[in-house]
C-alpha positions as CSV (number, residue, x, y, z in Angstrom):
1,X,-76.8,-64.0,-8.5
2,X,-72.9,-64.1,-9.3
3,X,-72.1,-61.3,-11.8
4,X,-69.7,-62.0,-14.3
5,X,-67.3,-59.5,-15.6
6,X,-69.2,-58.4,-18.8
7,X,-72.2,-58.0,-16.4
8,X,-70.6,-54.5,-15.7
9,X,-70.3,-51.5,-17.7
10,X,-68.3,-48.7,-17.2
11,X,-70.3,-45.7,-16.1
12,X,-73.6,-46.9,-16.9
13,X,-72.9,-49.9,-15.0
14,X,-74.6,-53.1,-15.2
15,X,-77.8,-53.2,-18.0
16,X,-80.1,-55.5,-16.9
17,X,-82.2,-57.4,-19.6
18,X,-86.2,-57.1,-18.3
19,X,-88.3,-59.6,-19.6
20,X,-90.5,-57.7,-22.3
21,X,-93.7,-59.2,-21.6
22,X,-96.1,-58.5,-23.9
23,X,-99.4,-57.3,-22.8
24,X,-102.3,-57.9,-25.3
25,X,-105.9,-57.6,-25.7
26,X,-107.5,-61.1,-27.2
27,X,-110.0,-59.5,-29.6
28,X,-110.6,-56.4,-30.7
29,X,-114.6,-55.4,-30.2
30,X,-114.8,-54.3,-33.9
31,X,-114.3,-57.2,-36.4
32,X,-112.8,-59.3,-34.2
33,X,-109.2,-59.0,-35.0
34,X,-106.3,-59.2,-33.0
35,X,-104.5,-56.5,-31.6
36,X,-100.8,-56.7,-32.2
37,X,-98.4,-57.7,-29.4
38,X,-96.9,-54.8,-27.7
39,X,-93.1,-54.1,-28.3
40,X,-91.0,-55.5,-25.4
41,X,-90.2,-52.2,-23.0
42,X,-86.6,-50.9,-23.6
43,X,-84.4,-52.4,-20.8
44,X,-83.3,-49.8,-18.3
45,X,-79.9,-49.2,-17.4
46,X,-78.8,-50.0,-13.9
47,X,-75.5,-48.9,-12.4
48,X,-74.2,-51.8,-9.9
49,X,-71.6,-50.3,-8.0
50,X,-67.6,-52.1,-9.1
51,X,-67.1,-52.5,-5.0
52,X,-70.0,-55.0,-5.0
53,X,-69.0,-57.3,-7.6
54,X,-67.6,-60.6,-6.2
55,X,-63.9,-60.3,-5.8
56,X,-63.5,-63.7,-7.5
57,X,-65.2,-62.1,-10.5
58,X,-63.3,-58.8,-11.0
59,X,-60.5,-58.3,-13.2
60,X,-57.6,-59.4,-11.6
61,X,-54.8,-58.8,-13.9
62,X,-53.0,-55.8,-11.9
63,X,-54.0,-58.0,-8.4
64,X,-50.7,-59.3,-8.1
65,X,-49.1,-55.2,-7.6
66,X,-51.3,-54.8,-4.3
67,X,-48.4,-56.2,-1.9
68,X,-46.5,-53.3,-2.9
69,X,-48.8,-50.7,-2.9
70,X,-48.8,-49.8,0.7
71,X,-52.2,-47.4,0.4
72,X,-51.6,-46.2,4.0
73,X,-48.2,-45.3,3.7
74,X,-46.0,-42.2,2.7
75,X,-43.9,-43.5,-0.3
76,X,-40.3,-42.8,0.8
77,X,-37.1,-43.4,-0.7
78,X,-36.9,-47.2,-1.8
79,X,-40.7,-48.1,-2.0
80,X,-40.8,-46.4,-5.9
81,X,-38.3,-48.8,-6.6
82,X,-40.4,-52.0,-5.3
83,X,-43.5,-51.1,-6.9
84,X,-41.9,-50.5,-10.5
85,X,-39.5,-53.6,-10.1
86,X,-42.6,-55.4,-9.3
87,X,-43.9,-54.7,-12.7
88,X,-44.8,-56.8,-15.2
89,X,-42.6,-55.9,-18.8
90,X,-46.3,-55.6,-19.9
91,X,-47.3,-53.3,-17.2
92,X,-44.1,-51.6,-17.3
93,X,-44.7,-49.9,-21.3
94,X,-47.3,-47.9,-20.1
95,X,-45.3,-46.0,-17.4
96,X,-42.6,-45.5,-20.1
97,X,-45.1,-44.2,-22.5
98,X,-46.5,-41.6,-19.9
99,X,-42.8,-40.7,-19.7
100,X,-42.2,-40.8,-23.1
101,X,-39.0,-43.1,-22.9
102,X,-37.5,-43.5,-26.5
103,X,-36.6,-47.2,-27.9
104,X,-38.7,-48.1,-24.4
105,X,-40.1,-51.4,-25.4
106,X,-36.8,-52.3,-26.9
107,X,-35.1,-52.4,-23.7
108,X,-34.6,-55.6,-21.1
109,X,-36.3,-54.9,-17.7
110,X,-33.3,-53.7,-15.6
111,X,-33.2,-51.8,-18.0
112,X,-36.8,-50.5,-18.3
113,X,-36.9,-50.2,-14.7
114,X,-33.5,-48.2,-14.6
115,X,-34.8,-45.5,-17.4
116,X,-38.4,-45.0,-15.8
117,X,-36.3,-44.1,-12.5
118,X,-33.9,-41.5,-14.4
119,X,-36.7,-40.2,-16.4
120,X,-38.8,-39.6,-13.4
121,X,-36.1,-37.9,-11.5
122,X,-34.7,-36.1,-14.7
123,X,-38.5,-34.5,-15.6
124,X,-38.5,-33.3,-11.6
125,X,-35.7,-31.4,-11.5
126,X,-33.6,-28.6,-12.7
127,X,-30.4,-29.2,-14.7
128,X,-29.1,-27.4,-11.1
129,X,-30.8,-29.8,-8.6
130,X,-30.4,-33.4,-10.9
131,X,-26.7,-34.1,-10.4
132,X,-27.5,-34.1,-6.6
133,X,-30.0,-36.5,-6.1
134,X,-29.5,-40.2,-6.0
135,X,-31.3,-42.0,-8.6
136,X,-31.8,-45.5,-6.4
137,X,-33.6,-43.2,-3.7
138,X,-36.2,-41.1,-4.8
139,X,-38.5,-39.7,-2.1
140,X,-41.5,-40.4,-4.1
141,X,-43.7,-38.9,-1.9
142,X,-41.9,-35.3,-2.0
143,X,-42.1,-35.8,-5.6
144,X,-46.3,-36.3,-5.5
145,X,-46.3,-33.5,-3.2
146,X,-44.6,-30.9,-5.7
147,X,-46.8,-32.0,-8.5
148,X,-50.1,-31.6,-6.1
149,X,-48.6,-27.8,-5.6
150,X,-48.7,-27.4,-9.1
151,X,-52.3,-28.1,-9.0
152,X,-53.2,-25.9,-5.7
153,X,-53.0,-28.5,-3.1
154,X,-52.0,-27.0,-0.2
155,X,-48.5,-28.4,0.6
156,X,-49.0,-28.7,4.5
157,X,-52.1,-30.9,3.9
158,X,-50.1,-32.7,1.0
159,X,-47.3,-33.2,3.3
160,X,-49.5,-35.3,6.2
161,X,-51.5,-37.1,3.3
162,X,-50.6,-40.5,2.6
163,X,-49.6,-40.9,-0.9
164,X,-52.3,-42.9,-2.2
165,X,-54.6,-40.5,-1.3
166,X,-52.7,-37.0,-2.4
167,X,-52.4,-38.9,-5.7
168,X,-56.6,-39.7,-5.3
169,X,-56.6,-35.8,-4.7
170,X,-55.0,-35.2,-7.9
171,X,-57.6,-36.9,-9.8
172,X,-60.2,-35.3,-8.6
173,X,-58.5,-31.8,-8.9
174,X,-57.7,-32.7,-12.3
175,X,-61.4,-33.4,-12.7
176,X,-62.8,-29.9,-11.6
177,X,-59.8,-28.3,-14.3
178,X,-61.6,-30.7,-16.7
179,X,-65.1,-29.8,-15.9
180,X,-64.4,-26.0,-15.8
181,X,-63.1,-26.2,-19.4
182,X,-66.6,-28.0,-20.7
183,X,-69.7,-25.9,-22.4
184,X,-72.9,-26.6,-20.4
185,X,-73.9,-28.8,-23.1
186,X,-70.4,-31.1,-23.2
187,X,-71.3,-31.3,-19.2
188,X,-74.8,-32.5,-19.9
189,X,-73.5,-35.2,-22.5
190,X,-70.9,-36.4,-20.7
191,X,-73.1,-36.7,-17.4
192,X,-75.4,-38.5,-19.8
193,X,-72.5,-40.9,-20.9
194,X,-72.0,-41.3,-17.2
195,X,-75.3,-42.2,-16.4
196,X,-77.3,-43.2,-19.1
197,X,-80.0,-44.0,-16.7
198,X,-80.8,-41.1,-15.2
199,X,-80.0,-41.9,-11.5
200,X,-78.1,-38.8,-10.7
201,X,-81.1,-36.2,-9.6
202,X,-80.9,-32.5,-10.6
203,X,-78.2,-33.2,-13.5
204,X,-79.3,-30.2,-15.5
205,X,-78.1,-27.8,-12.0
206,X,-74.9,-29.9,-11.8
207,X,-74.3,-29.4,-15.3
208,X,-74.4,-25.6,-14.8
209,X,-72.1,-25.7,-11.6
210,X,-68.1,-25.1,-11.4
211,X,-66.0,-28.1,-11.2
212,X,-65.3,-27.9,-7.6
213,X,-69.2,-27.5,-6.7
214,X,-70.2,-30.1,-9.4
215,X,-67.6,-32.5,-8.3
216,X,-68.7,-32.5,-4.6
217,X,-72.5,-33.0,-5.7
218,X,-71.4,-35.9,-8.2
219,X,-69.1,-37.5,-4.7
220,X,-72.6,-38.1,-3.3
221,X,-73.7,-40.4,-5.8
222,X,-72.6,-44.7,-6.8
223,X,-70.4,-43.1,-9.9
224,X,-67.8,-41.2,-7.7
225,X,-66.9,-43.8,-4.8
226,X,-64.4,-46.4,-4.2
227,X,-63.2,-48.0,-7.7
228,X,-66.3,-46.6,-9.4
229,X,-64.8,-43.2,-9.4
230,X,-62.2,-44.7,-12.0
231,X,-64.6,-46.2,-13.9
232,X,-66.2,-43.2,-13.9
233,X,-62.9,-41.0,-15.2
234,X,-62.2,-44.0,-17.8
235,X,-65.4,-42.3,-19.0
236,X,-64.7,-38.7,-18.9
237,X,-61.3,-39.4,-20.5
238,X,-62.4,-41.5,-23.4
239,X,-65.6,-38.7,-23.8
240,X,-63.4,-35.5,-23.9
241,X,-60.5,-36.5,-26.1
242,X,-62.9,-36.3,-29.0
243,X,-63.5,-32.7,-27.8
244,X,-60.0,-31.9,-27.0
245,X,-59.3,-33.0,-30.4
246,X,-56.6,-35.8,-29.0
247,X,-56.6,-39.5,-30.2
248,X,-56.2,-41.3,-27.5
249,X,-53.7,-44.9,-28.0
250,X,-56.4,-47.0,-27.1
251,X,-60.2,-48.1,-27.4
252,X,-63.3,-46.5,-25.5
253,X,-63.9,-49.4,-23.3
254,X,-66.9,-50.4,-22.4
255,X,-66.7,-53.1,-19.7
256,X,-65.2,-53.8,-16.0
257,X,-62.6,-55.9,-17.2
258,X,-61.2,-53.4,-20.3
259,X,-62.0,-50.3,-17.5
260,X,-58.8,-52.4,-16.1
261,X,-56.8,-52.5,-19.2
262,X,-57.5,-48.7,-19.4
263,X,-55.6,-48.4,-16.4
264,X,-52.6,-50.8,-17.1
265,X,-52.8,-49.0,-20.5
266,X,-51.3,-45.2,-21.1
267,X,-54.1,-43.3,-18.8
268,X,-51.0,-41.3,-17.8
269,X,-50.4,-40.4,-21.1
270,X,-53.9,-39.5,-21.5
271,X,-54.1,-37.3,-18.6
272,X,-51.2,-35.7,-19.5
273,X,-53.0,-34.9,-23.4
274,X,-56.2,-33.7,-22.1
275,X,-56.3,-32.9,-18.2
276,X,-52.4,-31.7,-18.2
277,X,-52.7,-29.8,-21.8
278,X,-52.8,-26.0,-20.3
279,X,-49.8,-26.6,-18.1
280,X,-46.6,-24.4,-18.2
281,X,-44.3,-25.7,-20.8
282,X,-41.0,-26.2,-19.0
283,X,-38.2,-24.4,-20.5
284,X,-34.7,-26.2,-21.1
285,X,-33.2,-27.3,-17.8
286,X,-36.1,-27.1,-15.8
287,X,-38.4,-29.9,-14.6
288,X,-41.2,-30.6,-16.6
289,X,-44.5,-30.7,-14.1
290,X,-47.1,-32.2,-16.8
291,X,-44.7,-35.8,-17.9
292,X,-44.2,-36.2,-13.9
293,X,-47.9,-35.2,-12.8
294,X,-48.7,-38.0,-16.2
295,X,-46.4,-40.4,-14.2
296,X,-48.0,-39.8,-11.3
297,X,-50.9,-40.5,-12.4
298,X,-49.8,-43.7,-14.6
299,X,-48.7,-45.4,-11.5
300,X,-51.7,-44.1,-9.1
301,X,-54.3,-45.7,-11.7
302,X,-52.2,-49.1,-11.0
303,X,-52.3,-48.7,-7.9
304,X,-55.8,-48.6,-7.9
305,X,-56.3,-51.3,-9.9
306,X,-54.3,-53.3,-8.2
307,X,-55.9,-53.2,-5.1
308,X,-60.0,-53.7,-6.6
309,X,-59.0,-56.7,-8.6
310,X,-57.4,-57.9,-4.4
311,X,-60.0,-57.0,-3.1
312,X,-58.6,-54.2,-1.0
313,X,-61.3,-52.1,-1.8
């Protein structure tokens, strides 16, 4: 069977319909009558894991960034440039959002492309440090590796991490902060709104764990691996904001093909509202950790994106 894009739901993943077949007895012993058909059983929820879905069937509209997204590589100076210039205008108001760019959308796209570069160097540095470095050659990767600190990543194993992946990293750390902020109960609902079907065993112990522990028993299971895992966080983002008290700037979607237009839409921003809201304010003149880390993770969500709707997942 070829599954269709609607097939697939975010975090509960794909509901199949079951046939209700409805069992009856012909004839009651007593009178004769009829008994009354049975309700049709409740169809049960069934997660179908993103990965498997036909590539020719996923949503496909970041597909054409994967060229530049160079998973395996450490982003130095130049590559930052090739993946934003390779932006669609559409793709490229998001990233200005999460940097919160005035007039953004008013703006041409050397221009757009210009300001997300000075923006992104001007919120990672000091007033000292930003009249020496070149604003066509960022070393992305030092960049991801400074935000990673921020959120206790080792910086020896950030700096031999490829730069996909210490942004992956980042995600999941900014998980755990997530998790460890929840009641008990707010974990239990929200693994509930994960998995409304009850596949994930020993949920109530989970629930009760740290982030770190809970996060290493949830990498076990369909929700946490390959492009399910941002499925998954499309989830846990659109759950919590209600907690957090933050409206988000767009819809709790519900399917495979909106999970994508969460990521080409302000995730960053998002992240930077609810995962990112403890951080350090910075002080005049200094660099401002939670826009860049937002930035970060506006362009890592792409990224990923990208490459599921390729098929380089």
């Amino acid at each position: 069977m070829v599954l269709t894009r609607r097939q697939l739901l975010v975090g509960s993943g794909v509901v199949v319909a079951a046939a209700g077949v409805a069992s009856s007895i012909p004839f009651l012993q007593r009178k004769g009558d009829l008994v009354p058909p049975l309700e049709p059983s409740p169809p049960r929820a069934m997660f179908i894991p993103p990965d498997s879905i036909a590539i020719a069937e996923r949503p496909n509209e970041l597909a054409y960034l994967a060229p530049a997204v160079d998973k395996g590589a450490k982003w130095e100076p130049g590559q930052l440039f090739k993946f934003i210039n390779a932006l669609s205008e559409t793709h490229l108001l998001p990233v200005g959002s999460a940097l919160e760019v005035s007039d953004f959308a008013e703006k041409n796209k050397p221009s757009k492309v210009e300001a997300v570069h000075r923006e992104i160097l001007w919120k990672s540095s000091s007033i000292f440090t930003y009249p020496f470095k070149s604003l066509e050659q960022i070393n992305y990767h030092d960049l991801v590796v400074w935000c990673s600190g921020k959120l206790n990543i080792p910086k020896n194993e950030a700096r031999f991490t490829s730069t996909f992946d210490l942004e992956r990293q980042m995600v999941e750390r900014q998980f755990i902060d997530l998790w460890d902020k929840l009641t008990e109960d707010q974990r239990r609902e929200l693994l509930l709104k994960i998995d409304p079907s009850g596949q994930i065993e020993n949920s109530a112990a989970i629930a009760a764990m740290s982030g770190s522990a809970a996060l290493a028993a949830l990498s076990a299971t369909v929700y946490f691996t390959g492009f399910a895992f941002y499925t998954t966080m499309s989830v846990v983002i659109c759950t919590v904001a209600g907690w957090f008290g933050v409206t988000l700037p767009f819809a709790a979607y519900m399917t495979a093909s909106s999970t994508v237009a969460v990521l080409t839409g302000p995730i960053g921003w998002a992240i930077g509202a609810i995962c990112l809201a403890g951080a350090i304010a910075a002080w005049a003149g200094q660099a401002d950790v939670r826009k860049t880390t937002a930035t970060v993770m506006q362009l890592h969500c792409m990224k990923a994106g990208a490459l599921y709707g390729a098929g380089k997942t």
